[in-house]
PyMOL CGO cylinders between C-alpha atoms (Angstrom):
from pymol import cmd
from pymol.cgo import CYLINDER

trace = [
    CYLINDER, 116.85, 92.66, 85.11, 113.12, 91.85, 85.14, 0.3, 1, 1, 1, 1, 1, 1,
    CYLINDER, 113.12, 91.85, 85.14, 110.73, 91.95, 82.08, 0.3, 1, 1, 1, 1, 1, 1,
    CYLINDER, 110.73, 91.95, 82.08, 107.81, 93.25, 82.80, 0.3, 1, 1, 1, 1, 1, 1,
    CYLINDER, 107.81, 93.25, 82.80, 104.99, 93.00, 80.26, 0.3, 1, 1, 1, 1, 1, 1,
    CYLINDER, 104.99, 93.00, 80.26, 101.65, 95.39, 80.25, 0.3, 1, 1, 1, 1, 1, 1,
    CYLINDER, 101.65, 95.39, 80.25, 98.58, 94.64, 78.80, 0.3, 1, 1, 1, 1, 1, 1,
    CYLINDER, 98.58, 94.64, 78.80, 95.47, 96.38, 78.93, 0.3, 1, 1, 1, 1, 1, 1,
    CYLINDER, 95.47, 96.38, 78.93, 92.59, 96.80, 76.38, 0.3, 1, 1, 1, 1, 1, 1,
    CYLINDER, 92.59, 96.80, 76.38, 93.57, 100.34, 75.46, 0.3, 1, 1, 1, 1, 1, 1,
    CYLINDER, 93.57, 100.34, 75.46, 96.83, 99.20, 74.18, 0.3, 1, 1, 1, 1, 1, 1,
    CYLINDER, 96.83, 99.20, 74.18, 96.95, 97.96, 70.65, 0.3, 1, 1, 1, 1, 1, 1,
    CYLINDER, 96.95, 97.96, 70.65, 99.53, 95.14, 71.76, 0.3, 1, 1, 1, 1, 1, 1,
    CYLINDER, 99.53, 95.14, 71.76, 101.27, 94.18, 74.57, 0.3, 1, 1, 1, 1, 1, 1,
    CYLINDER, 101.27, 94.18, 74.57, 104.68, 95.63, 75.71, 0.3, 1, 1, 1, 1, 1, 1,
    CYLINDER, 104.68, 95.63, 75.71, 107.50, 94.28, 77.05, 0.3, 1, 1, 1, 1, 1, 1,
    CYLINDER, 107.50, 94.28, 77.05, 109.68, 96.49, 79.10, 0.3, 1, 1, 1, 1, 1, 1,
    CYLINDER, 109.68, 96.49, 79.10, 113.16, 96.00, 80.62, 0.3, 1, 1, 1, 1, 1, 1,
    CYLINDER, 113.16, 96.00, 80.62, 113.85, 96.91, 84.52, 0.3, 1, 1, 1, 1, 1, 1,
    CYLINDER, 113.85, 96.91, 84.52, 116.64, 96.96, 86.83, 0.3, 1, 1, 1, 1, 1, 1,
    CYLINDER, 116.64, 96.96, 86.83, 115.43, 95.09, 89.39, 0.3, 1, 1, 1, 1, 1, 1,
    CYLINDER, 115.43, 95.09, 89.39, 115.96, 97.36, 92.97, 0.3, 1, 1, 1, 1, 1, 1,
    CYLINDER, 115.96, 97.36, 92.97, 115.73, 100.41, 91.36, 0.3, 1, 1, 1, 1, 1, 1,
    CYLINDER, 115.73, 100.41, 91.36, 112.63, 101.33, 94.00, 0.3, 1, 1, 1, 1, 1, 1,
    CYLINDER, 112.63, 101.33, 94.00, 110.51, 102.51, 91.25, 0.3, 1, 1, 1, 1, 1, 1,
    CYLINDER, 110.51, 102.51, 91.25, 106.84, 101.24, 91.17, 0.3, 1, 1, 1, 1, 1, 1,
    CYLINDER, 106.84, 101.24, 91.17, 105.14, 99.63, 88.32, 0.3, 1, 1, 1, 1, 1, 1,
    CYLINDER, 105.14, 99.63, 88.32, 103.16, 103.34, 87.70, 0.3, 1, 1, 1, 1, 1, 1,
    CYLINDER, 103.16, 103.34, 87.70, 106.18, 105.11, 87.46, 0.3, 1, 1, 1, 1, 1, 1,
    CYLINDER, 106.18, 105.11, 87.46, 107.56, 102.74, 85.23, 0.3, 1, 1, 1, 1, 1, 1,
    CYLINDER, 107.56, 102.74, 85.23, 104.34, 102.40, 83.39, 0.3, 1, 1, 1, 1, 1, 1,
    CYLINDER, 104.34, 102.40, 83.39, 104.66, 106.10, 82.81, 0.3, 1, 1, 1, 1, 1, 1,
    CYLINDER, 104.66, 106.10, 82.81, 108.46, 106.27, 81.61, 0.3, 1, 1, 1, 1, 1, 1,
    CYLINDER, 108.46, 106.27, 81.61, 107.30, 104.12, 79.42, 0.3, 1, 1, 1, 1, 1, 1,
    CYLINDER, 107.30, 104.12, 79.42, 103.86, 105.27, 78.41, 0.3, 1, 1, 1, 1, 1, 1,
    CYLINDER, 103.86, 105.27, 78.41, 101.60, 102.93, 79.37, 0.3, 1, 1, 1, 1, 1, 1,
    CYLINDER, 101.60, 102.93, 79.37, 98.27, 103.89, 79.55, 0.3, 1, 1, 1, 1, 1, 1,
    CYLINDER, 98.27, 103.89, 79.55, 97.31, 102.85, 83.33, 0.3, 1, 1, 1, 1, 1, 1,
    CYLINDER, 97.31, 102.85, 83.33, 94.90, 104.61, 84.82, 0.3, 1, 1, 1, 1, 1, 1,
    CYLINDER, 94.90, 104.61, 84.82, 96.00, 106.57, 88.28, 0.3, 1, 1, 1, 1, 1, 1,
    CYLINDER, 96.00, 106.57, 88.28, 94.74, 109.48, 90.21, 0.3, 1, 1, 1, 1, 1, 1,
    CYLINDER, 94.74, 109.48, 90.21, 96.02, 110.09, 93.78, 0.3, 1, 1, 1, 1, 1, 1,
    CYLINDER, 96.02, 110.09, 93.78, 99.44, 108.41, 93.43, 0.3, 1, 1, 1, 1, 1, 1,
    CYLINDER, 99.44, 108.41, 93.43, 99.59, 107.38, 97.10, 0.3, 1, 1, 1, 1, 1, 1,
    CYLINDER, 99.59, 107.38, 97.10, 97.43, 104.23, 97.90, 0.3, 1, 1, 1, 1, 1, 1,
    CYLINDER, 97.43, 104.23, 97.90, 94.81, 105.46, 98.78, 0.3, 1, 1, 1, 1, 1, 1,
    CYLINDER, 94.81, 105.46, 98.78, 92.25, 105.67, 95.53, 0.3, 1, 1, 1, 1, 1, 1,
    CYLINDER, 92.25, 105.67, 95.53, 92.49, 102.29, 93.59, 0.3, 1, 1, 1, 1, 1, 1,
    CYLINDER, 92.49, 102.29, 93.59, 92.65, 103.97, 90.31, 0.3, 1, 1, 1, 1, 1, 1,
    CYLINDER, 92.65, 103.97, 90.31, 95.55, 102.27, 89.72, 0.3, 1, 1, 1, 1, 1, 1,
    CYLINDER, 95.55, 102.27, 89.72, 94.36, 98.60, 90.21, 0.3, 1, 1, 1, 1, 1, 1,
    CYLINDER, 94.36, 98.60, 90.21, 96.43, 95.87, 87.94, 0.3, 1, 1, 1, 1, 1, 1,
    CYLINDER, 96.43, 95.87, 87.94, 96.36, 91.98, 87.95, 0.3, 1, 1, 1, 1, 1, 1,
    CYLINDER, 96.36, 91.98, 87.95, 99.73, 90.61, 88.46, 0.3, 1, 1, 1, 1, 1, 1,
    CYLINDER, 99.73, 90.61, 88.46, 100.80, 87.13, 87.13, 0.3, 1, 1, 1, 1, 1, 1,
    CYLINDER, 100.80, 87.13, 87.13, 104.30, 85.89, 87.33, 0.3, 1, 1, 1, 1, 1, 1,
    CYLINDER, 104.30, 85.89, 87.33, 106.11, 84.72, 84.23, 0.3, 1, 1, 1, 1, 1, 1,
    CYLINDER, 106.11, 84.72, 84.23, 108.76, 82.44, 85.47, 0.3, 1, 1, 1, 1, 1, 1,
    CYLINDER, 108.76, 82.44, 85.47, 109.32, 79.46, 87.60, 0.3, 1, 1, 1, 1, 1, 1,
    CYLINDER, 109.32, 79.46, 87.60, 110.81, 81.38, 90.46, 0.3, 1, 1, 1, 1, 1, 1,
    CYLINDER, 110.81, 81.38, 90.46, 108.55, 82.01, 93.51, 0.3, 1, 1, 1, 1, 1, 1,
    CYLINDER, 108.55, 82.01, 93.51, 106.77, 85.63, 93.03, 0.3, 1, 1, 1, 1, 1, 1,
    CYLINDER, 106.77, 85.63, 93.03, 108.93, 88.40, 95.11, 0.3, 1, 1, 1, 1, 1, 1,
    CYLINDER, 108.93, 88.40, 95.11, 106.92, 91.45, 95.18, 0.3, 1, 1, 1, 1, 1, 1,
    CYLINDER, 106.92, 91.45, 95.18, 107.49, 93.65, 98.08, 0.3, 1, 1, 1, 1, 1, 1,
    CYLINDER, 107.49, 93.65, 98.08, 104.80, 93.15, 101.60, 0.3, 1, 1, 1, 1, 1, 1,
    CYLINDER, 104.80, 93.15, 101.60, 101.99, 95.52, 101.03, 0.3, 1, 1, 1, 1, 1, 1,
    CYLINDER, 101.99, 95.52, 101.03, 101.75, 98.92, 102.20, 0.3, 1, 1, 1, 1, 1, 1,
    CYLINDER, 101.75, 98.92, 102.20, 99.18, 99.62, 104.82, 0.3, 1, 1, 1, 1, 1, 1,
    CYLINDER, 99.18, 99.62, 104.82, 97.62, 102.30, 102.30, 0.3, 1, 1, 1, 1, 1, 1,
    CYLINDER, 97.62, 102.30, 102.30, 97.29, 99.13, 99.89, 0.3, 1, 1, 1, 1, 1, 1,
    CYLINDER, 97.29, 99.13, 99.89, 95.89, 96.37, 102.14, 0.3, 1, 1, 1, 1, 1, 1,
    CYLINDER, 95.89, 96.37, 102.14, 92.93, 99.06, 103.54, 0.3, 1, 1, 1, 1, 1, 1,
    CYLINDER, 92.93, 99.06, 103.54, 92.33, 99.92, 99.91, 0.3, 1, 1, 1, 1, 1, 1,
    CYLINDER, 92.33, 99.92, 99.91, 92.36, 96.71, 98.23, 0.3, 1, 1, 1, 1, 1, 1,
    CYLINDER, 92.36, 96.71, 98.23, 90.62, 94.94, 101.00, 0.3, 1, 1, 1, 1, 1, 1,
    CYLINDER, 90.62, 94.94, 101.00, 87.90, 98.13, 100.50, 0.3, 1, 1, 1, 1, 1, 1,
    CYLINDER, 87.90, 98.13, 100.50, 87.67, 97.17, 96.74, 0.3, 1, 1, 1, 1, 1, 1,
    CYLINDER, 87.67, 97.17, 96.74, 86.81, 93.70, 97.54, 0.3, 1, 1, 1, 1, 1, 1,
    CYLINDER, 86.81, 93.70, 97.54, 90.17, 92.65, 96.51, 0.3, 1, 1, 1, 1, 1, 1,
    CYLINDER, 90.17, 92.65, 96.51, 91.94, 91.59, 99.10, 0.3, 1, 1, 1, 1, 1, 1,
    CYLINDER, 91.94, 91.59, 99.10, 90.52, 88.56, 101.16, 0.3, 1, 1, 1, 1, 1, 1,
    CYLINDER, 90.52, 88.56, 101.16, 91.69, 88.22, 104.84, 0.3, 1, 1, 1, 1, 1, 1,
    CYLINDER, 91.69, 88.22, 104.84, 92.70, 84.79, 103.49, 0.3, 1, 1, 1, 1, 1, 1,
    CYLINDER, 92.70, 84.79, 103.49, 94.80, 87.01, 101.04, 0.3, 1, 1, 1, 1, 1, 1,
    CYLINDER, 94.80, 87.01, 101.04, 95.99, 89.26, 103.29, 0.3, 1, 1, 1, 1, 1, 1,
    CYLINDER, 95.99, 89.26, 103.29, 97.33, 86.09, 105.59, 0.3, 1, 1, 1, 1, 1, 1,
    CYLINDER, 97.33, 86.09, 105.59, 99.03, 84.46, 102.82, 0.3, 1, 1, 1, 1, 1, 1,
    CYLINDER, 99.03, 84.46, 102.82, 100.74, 87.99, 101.78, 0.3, 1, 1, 1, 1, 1, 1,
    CYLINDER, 100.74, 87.99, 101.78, 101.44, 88.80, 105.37, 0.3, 1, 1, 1, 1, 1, 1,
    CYLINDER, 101.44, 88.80, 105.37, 102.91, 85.34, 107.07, 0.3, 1, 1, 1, 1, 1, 1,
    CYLINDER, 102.91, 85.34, 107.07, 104.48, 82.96, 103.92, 0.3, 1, 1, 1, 1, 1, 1,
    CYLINDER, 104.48, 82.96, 103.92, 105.25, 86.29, 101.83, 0.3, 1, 1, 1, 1, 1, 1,
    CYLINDER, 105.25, 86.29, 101.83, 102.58, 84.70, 98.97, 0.3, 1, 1, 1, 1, 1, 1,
    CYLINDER, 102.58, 84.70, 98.97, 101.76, 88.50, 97.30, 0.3, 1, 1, 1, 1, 1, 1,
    CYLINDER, 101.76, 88.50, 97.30, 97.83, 88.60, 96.32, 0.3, 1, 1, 1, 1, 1, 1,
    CYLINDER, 97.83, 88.60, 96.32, 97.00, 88.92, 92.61, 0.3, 1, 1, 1, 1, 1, 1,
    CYLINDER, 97.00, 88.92, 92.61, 95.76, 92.41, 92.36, 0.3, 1, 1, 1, 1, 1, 1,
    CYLINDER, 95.76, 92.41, 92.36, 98.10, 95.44, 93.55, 0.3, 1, 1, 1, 1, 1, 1,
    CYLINDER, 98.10, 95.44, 93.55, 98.32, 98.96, 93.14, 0.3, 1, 1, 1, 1, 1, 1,
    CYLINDER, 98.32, 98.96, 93.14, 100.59, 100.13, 90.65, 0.3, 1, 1, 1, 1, 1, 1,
    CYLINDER, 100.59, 100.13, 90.65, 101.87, 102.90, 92.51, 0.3, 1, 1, 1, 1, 1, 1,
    CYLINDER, 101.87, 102.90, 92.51, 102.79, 100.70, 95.40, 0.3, 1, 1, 1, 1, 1, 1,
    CYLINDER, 102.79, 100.70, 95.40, 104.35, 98.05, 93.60, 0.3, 1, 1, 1, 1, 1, 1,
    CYLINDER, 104.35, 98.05, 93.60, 107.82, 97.68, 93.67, 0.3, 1, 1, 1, 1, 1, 1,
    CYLINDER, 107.82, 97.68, 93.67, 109.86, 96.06, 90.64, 0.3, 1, 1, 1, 1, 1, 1,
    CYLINDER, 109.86, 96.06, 90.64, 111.65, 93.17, 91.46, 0.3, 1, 1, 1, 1, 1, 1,
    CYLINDER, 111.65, 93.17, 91.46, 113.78, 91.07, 90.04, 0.3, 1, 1, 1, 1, 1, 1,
    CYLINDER, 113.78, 91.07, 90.04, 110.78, 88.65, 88.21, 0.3, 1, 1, 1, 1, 1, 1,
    CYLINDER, 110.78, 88.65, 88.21, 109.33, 88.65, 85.13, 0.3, 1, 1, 1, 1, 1, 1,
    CYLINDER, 109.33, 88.65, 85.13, 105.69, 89.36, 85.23, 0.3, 1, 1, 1, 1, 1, 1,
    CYLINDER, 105.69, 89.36, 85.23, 102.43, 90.87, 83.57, 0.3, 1, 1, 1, 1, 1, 1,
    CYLINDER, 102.43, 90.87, 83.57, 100.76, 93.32, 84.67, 0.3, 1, 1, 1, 1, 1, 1,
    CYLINDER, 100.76, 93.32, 84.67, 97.24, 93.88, 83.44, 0.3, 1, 1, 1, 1, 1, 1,
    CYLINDER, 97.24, 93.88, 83.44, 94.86, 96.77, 83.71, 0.3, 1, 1, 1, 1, 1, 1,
    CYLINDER, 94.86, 96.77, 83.71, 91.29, 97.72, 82.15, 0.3, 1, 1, 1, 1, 1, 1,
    CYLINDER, 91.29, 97.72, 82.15, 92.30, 101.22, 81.37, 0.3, 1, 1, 1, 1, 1, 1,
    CYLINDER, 92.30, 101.22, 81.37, 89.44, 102.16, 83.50, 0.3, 1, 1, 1, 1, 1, 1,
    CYLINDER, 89.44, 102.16, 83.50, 90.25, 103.97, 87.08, 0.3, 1, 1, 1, 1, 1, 1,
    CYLINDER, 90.25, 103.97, 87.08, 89.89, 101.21, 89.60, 0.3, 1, 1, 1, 1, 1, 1,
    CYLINDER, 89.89, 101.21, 89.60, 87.99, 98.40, 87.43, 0.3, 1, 1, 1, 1, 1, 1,
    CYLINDER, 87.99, 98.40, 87.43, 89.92, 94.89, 87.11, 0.3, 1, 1, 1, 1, 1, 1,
    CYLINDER, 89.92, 94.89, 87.11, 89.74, 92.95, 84.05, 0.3, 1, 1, 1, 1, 1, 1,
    CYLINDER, 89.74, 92.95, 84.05, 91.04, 89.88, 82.77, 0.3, 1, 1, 1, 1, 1, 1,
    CYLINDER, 91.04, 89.88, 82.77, 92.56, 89.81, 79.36, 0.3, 1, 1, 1, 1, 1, 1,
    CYLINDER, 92.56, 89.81, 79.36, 93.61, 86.41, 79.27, 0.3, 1, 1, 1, 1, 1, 1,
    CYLINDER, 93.61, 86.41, 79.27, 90.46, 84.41, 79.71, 0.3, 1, 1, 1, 1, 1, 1,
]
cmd.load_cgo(trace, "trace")
């Protein structure tokens, strides 16, 4: 099981939710079983709408699945993806910060996930 937390500034409060781990759903879908306000548009990778900041909540190394090829052109397009980024993601399995929600796979790791409620625009809530 995995916990995964969203916050984002159109939320009144943060929310925990429960996940089985290998389930192959992404963080959208389960944002939206859920009904969590992140913002989305094309669903495939290829947009940004669905940008989110991910921080892991545990001890355990972070796990998140490689990046799609759909992700790493659009992130890197958004200026959020740096080739040094794209290295660490892509030879040590080190997964950047920022993702796309409807390309990231739940794992088994506790994390937040953190979104603007804005297509595409990053914030950071915990500053």
């Amino acid at each position: 099981m995995a916990n995964i937390t969203f916050s984002g500034i159109t939320m009144p409060k943060d929310v925990t939710v429960y996940a089985a781990a290998g389930d192959a759903h992404t963080i959208l879908a389960l944002a939206k079983a859920n009904n969590i306000p992140i913002p989305f548009q094309c669903q495939d990778g290829e947009c940004g709408s669905c940008l989110i900041k991910v921080t892991t909540l545990n001890d355990k190394p972070p796990m998140a699945v490689s990046l799609t090829e759909r992700e790493k052109l659009t992130l890197s397009v958004n200026g959020k993806l740096s080739k040094a980024d794209l290295a660490a993601a892509e030879n040590s399995h080190i997964p950047p910060r920022y993702r796309l929600a409807c390309q990231y796979i739940v794992r088994d790791e506790d994390i937040l996930i953190e979104f603007s409620g804005e297509p595409g625009v990053e914030i950071d809530l915990r500053k």
